[in-house]
N, C-alpha and C positions, 0 to 999 in steps of 0.2 A: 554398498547399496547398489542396485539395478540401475541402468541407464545411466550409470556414471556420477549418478551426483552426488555431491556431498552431504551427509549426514545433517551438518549446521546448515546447507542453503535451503534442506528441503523444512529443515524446521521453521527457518526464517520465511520462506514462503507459508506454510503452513499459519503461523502465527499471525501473518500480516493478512493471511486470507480471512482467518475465522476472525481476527480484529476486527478486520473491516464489515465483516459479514454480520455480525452482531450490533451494529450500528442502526438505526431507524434507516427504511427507504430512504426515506427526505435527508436524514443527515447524510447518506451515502451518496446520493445527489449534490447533494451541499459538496461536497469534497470534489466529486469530478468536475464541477463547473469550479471549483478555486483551483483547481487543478489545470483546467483549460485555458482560467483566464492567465496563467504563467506559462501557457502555450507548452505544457507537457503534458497534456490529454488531449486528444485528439477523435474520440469518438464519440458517441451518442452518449448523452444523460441518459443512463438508466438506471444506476442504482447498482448494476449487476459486476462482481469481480469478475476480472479475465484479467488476457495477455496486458491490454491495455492501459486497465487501471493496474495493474502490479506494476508494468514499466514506468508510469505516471508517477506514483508513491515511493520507489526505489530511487528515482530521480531527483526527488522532492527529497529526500532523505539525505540523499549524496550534496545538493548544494545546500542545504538551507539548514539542515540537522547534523550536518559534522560525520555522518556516515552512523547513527545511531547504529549499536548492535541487536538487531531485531528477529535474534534468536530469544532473544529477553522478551517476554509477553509486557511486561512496564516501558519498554522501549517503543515496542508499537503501538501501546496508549498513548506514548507523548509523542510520539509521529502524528496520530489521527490529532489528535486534539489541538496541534501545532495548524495544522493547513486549514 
């Protein structure tokens, strides 16, 4: 792959992007503020993926999800629906 990355992280981003992107505004909302209130989101309610919410949700994943593998599309269903 280009710029170095690996195959699986770009899917794992990938997945966790269009998971999350598919979700209602309001639920995607919903997340970054339960996400803030564990003080691993750190920027504006909007609704909108980025660096931010990816770092937020990957984080989330690592303490509280056991490191779900999130190359799995059913993994990052039960990530989102977890927070």
């Amino acid at each position: 792959m280009s710029c170095g990355i690996k195959k699986s992280e770009q899917l794992k981003s990938n997945y966790l992007r269009d998971g999350f992107n598919q979700l209602s505004v309001t639920q995607r909302k919903i997340i970054q503020k339960r996400l803030a209130a564990r003080n691993l989101y750190k920027y504006g309610i909007d609704g909108k993926y980025g660096p931010g919410t990816q770092g937020a949700l990957l984080t989330f994943n690592k303490k509280f999800m056991r490191n779900l593998n999130l190359s799995k599309k059913s993994s990052v269903s039960r990530l989102l629906g977890k927070i």
